[in-house]
N, C-alpha and C positions, 0 to 999 in steps of 0.2 A: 754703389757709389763710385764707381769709376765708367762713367757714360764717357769721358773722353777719351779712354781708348777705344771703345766698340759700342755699339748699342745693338739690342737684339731686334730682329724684325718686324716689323707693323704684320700682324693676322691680316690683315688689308693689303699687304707689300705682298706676301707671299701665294695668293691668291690673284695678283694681277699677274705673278711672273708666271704662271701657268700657261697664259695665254702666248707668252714669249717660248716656253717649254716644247709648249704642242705646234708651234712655227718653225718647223726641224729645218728649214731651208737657209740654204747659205742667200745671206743677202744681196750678192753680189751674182747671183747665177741669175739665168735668164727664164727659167721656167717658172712655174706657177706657185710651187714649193717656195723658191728665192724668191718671190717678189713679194708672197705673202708676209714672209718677214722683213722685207725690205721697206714695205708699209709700217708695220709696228715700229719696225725701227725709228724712221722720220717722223713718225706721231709721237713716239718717244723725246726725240730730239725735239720737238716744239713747243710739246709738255714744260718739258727743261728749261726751255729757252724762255716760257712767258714764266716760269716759275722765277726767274732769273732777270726778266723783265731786259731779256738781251732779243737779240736775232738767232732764227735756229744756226744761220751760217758762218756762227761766232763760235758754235759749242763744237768741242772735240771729245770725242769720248774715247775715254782714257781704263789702263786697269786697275787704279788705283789714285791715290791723292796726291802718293810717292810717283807715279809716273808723271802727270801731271806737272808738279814742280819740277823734276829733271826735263820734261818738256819744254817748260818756259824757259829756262837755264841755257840747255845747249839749246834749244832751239834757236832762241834770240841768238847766241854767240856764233854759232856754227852759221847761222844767214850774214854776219856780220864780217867774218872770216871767206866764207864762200863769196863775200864781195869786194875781196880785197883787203881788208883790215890786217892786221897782225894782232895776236893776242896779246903783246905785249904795249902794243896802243890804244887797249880798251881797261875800264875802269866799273867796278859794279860795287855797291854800297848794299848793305844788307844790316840788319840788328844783331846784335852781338847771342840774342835767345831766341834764334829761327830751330825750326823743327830739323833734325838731322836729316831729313829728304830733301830738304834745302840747302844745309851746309855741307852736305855732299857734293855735290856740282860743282859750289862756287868753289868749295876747296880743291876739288880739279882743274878748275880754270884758274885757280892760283898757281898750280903747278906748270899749267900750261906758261904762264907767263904772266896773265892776267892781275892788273891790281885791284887789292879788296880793301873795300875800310867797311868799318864794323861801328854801326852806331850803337849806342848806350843807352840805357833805360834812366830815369828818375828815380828817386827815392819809392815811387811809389809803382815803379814798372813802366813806364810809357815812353817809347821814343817818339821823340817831339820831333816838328818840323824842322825848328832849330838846329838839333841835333844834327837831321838830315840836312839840312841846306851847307850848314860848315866843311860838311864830305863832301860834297860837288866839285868835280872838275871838269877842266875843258872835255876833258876822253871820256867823263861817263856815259855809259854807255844805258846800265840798267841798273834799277832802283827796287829793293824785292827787302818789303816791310810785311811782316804778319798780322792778319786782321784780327785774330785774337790768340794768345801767347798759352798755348796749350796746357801748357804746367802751373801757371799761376792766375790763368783769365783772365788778364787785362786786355780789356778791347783797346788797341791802337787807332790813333787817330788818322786813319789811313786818307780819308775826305781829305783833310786840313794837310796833309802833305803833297796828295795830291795837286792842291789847288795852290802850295805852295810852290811844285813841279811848274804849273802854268806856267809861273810869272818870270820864275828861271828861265822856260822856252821861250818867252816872249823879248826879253833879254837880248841873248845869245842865242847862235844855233852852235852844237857841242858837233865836234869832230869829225864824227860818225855822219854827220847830217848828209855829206854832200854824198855818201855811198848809197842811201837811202834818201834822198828827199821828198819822199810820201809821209813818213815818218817825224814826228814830235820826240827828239832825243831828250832828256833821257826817260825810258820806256820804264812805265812800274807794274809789279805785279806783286800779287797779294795771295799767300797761302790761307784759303775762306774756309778751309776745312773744320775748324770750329768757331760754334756752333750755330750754322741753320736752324737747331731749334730754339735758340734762346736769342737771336739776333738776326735781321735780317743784312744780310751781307752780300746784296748782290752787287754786280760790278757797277750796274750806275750810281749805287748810291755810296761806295766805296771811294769813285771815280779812279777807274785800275783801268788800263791795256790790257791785263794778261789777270786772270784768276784760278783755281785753286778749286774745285767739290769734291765731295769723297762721298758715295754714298753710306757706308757704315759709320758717318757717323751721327746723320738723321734717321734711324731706324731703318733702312737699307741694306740689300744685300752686299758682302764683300767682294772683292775684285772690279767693282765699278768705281771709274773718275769721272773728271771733265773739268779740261785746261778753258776757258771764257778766252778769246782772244779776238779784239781788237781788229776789221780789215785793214789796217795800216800797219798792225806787226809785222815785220819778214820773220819767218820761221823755218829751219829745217827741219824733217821727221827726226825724231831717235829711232824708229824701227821703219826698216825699208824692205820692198820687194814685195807692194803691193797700194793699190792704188785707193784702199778705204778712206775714210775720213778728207778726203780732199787733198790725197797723198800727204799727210801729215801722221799717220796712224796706220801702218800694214796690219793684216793681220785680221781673222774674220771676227764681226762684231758679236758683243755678248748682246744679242736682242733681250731674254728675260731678264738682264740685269738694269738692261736701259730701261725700258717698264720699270721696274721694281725702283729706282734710284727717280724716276717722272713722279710715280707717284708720292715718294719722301716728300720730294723737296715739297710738295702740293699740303701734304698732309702736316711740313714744319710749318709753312706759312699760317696754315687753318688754327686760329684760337691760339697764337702765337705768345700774344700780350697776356691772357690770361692765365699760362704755362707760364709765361717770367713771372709775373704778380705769386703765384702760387710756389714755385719753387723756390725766388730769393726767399720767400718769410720763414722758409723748413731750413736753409741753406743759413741766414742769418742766424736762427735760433740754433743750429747746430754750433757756428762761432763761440755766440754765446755761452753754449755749456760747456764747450772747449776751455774756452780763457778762465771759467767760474770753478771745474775741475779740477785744474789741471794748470795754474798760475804760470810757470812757468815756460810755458808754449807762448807761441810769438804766431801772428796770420805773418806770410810774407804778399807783400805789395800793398797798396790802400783796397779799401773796400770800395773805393767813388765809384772807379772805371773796370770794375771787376763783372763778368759776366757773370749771368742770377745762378747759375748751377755750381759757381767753383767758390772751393776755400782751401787757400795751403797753409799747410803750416808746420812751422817744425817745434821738436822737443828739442833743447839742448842736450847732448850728452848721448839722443836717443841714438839706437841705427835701425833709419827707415823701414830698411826689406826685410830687417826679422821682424818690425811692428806687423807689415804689410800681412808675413805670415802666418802671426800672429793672431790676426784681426781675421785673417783667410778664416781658419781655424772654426771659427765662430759664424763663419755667414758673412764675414763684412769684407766687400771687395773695396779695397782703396790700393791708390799706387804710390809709391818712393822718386816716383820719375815718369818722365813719358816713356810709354813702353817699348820704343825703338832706339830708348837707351839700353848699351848693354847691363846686365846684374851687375850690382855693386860700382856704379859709378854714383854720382852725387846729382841732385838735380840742376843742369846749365841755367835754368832761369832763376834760381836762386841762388844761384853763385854771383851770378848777374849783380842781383840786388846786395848781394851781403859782401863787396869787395875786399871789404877789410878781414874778412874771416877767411881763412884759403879752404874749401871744404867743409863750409858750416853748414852743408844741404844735409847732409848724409842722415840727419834728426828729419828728414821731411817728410808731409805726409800729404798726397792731393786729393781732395774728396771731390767727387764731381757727380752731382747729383741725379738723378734719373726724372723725367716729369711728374711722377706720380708718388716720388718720395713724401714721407710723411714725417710730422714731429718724432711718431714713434720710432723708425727707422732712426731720426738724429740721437734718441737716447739708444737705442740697441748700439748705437757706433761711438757712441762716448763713453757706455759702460763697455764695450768689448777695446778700446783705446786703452781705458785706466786699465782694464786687468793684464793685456799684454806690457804694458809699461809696470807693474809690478812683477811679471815673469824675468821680465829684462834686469830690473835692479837685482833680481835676487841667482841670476843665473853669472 
């Protein structure tokens, strides 16, 4: 019950990477060896790309989800800077509960100089358009909204900001414009890393510039990304000193991971609808016997806009990471936070929501379901909840 940090890999994923395995050649050599992987490679990448319903010439392949979003990040800024700009006359608006591979960057380029505003979620998790358009300035440069909020599941309305971004470009042109005039300022990109399996989040239907995949977390091997990018983005590489990916990406390609992440996204898409139908009703009934339990516990965010595999929630009074270990104990994997928070902090996205509490996350628990969870699985996790919750009172 925590498929949003990691999911294990598809018997199918790991049987295509084989064929990347036995293609020992660097892709980029000239012999026979390199070009055979050089092939896999680019049928990798087109896989991707209709999986994505993009262009192959749009995908970067990335070592991770984490790279990926720091790609978007400096990339954007560092092409914006390399044309002149000053970091101090650029502007980038984000949500106040982005993934920390997100607010890593942007907190660098606040340090660089850069200004940040930090939009805010609703009562029920969602940062609105609204929200987003009240942050807009002349200088903004880049608009970087999550298309679903890891820790609590709220799918963002990324469409409806987007297409609120239009009308702003349509408007004005922002600052930046004249350094770039190929370019629609201000540029959005969207961390898509959850979940392809329970939503389809590709960039057209997202309507993003820049996006966001991670293969581990559609059944996928680890170490693979892929930044979606727009031909009218400027970007510079973060890693240089070789001319892969379109000099956007040094560095020799992982070919069995590209296979292995073509066929996910193939195999998220395949029976897509029928995986959410089946996992909210396991995911709801687990709510259910939560609040029926266990009175006290609270879901945080609404159920409306929540993705079919998540449910958070906290205990008052509880503390998450000894539930977490608690529950370990027993078989039951659930998290206190996203896992690239360090131990013992509190979950951001529920701080988010509960303003008035200063560290009322620290009770939280995120259940994120696997596809082929079952009712019985949701009693094993509420009978292994209650009895860690009476170790706790009595310890």
């Amino acid at each position: 019950m925590d498929f949003a940090a990691a999911t294990p890999i598809h018997p199918r994923i790991l049987r295509e990477m084989r064929r990347g395995f036995d293609a020992y050649g660097n892709p980029s050599a000239p012999h026979t060896e390199g070009q055979r992987a050089a092939v896999l490679l680019e049928k990798a990448r087109l896989r991707i790309a209709r999986a994505l319903s993009a262009k192959p010439g749009n995908i970067i392949m990335t070592g991770s989800g984490t790279e990926a979003n720091n790609l978007a990040i400096f990339g954007v800024m560092e092409a914006l800077v390399a044309r002149g700009a000053k970091p101090e006359d650029l502007h980038i608006i984000t949500s106040i509960f982005e993934h920390s591979s997100l607010e890593g960057p942007v907190a660098y380029w606040a340090r660089r100089g850069a200004s940040i505003s930090l939009a805010e979620p609703t009562e029920e998790g969602i940062i609105t358009p609204e929200a987003v358009e009240k942050l807009i300035r002349p200088e903004t440069a880049l608009v970087s909204v999550v298309a679903v909020q890891s820790e609590i599941g709220q799918v963002q309305p990324v469409k409806e900001i987007s297409r609120m971004l239009k009308r702003v470009r349509e408007k004005r042109a922002q600052r930046v414009q004249t350094l770039v005039p190929e370019t629609a300022f201000p540029i959005l990109h969207s961390d898509a890393s959850q979940s392809p399996l329970f939503a389809d989040l590709s960039p057209e239907r997202l309507g993003v510039d820049l996006a966001t995949y991670d293969a581990q977390k559609v059944m996928g091997p680890k170490g693979v990304g892929a930044l979606y990018k727009h031909s009218s983005v400027p970007l510079e590489p973060l890693m240089r000193g070789g001319t892969q990916e379109r000099s956007l990406r040094a560095g020799t390609e992982n070919v069995a991971g590209a296979l292995g992440f073509a066929l996910a996204l193939e195999l998220a898409a395949e029976g897509r609808d029928v995986r959410i139908s089946h996992v909210k009703v396991v995911r709801d009934y687990l709510a259910e016997r939560i609040l029926k339990e266990i009175p006290h516990a609270v879901v945080n965010g609404g159920m409306k806009h929540r993705i079919a595999n998540n449910l958070n929630i906290s205990v008052p009074g509880a503390d998450g990471d000894y539930l977490s270990v608690l529950m370990d104990a027993e078989g039951v994997a659930v998290s206190p936070r996203s896992a690239c928070l360090a131990p013992g902090s509190s979950s951001q996205a529920v701080n988010a929501l509960r303003r008035e509490e200063p560290g009322g996350a620290y009770g939280t628990l995120r259940f994120s379901l696997a596809p082929d969870a079952s009712k019985r699985d949701a009693r094993q996790a509420v009978a292994a909840l209650k009895r860690a919750l009476a170790i706790t009172r009595h310890s």
